[in-house]
N, C-alpha and C positions, 0 to 999 in steps of 0.2 A: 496246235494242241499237242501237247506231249506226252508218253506214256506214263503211267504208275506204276511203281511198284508195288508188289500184292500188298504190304505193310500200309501202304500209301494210301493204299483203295480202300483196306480195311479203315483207314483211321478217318479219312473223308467221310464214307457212309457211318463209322460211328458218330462223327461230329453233325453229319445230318441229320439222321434217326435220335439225335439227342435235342438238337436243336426244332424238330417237328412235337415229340414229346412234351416239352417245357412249354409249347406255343397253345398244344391241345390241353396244356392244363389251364393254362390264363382263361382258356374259351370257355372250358368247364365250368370254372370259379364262376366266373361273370354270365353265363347262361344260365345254368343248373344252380349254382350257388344263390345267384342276386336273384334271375328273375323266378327262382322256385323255394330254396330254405329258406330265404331273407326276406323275403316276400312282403310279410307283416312289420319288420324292424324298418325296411327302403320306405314302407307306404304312409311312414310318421311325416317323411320329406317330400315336397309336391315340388314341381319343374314346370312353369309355363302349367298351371292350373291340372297336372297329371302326377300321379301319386307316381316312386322314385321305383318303387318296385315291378308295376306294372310295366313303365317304359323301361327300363332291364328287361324284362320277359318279351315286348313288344319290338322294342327299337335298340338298345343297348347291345343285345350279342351281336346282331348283324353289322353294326358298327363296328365292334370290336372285330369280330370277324374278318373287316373286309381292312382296318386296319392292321392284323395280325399276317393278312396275305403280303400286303404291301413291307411290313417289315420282316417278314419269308424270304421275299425276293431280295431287298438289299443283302440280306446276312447272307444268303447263298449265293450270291453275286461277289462276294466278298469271299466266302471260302473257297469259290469254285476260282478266283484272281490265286490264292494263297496256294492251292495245288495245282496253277497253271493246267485250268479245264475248262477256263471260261469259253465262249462261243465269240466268233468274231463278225 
């Protein structure tokens, strides 16, 4: 692991705090968005006999969610390679 320069550390944690950002917004959309304003327009669409709004509100964010961690980790795994901070 090698040291950063202040520049370095700064532009790492911006690229982080940006990349958390853009991720907490996807969760939003598809949380708050699907399973609560969209609610009535999802629920014209059924899945496996369940209207498309409800499982957003139900089963959709935690999906996304838990897909959203796992593509967290590759992308941080990959910038923390590009500032030489990875963990060995």
């Amino acid at each position: 692991m090698s040291q950063m320069t202040e520049q370095q550390a700064k532009e790492y944690w911006r690229r982080n705090v940006s990349l958390m950002v853009k991720l907490l917004v996807v969760w939003f959309i598809v949380s708050f968005g699907c399973g609560i304003m969209l609610v009535d327009v999802l629920n014209q669409v059924q899945i496996g006999g369940y209207k498309l709004g409800f499982w957003f509100a139900q089963q959709g964010s935690i999906y996304v969610f838990v897909g959203l961690t796992f593509y967290y980790a590759k992308k941080m795994a990959a910038l923390d390679r590009e500032f030489n901070v990875e963990e060995e």
